[in-house]
N, C-alpha and C positions, 0 to 999 in steps of 0.2 A: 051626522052633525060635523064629525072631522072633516068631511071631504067636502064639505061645503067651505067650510071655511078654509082648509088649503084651496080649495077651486077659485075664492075670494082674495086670497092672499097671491097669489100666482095670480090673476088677472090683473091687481093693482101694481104687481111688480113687473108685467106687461106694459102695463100704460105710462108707466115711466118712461119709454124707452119712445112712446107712440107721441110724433109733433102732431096738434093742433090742424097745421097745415102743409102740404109739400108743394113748395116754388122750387123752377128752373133758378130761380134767381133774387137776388134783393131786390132789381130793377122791375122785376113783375109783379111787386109789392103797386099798385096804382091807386089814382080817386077812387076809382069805383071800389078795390077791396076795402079799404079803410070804411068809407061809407057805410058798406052793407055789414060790417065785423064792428063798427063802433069804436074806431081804434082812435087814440089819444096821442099815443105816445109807442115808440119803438126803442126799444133798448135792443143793442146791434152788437156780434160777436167782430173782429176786424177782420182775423185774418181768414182767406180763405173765404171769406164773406163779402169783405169790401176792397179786398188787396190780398194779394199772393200772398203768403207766407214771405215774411222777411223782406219784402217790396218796398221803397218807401214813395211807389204811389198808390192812388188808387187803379182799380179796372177800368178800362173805359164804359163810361156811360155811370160811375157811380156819383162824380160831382155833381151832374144835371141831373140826376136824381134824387139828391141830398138836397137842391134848390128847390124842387118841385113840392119836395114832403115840406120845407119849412114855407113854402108859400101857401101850402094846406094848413099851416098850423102845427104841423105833429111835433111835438116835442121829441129828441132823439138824441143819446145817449149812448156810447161805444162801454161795453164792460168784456174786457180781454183776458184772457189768464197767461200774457204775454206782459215782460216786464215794462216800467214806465219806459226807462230808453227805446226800445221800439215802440210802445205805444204813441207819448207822446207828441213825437215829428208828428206823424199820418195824423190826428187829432188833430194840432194845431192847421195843418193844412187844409183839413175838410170842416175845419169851423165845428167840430166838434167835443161836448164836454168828455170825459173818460175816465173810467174806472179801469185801472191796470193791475196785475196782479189777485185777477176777479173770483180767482178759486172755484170756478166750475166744476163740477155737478155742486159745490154748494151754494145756497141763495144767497151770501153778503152781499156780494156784489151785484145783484139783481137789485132784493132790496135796498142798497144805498142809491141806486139809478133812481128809481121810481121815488123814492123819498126826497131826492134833490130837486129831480122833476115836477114833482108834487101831484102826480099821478096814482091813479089806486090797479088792481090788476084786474080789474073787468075791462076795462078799456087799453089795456097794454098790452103788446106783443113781444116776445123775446123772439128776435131772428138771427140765426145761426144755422154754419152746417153740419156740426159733430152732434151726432145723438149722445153720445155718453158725458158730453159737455155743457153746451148751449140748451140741448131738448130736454134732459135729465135736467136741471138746473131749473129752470123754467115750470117743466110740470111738479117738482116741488114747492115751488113756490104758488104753485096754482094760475099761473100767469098761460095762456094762450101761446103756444110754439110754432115759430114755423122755422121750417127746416130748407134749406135750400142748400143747392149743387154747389160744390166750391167751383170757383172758374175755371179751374188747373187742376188736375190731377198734381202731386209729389212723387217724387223717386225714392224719398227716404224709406227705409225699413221701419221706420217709426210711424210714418202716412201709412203704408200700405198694410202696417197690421191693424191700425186703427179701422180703415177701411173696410178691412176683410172681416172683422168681427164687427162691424155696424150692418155688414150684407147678411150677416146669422140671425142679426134681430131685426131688419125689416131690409126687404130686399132692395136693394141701392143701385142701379146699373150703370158703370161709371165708363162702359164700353166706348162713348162714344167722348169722352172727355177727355180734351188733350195736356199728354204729359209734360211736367216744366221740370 
């Protein structure tokens, strides 16, 4: 009976770590995935996601992609653990609303998204690229994750340990991604 439930305990502290889904990218987020996943609403991590680290634009291709989801309807929501000064330029610029200082892996900032939204989490996606942030955050809160490639690799000592211990819990190959 112990070993069952360590075997249980150790699975679900597994699937913390396990996104929902893995995109190359936010922008291969399309109609059809929404459609067929039932999605509502996205609540989006910035950086790295929608913009380099410390960038104040977005990637190319992330504007006309920000156009296409609100002509779908999806309601969409930036929740960052980056403070408001960086946050809100890129926000204002990409027309979107944000949650800064969003405390990732924990849910406030999830839940205050979805709640302004007026969204429930059957139909909401949390998209981000850090597992131990964005994906951990999200499957606590029970919300659907997907995980996507940051655009850039980083040079910091602080990216590359992040990195190196997300490739421990699910293997990440960042070979082919170029460094900024």
């Amino acid at each position: 009976m112990i070993g069952l439930c360590h075997d249980k305990l150790l699975l679900g502290a597994i699937m913390l770590f396990k996104p929902t889904f893995w995109l190359k990218s936010v922008l291969s987020i399309d109609e059809e995935f929404l459609r067929e996943n039932h999605v509502e609403a996205l609540v989006l991590d910035l950086d790295n996601t929608l913009s380099m680290h410390g960038n104040p634009a977005a990637e190319e291709g992330v504007e006309d992609w920000l156009d296409k989801m609100r002509g779908l309807g999806i309601k969409m929501r930036v929740v960052s653990n980056n403070t408001n000064r960086r946050v809100a330029p890129l926000a204002a610029k990409l027309g979107l609303e944000f949650t800064a200082n969003g405390a990732k892996p924990l849910t406030f900032g999830i839940a205050r998204a979805m709640r302004t939204m007026g969204v429930d989490k059957k139909n909401t996606l949390v998209v981000g690229d850090q597992i131990f942030t964005d994906i951990i955050a999200g499957n606590l809160k029970g919300v659907r994750t997907v995980l996507v490639e940051p655009f850039h690799l980083e040079k910091t000592w602080t990216f590359r340990l992040k990195r190196k211990l997300e490739s421990v819990v699910f293997h990440r190959n960042y070979s082919e991604l170029e460094l900024k």
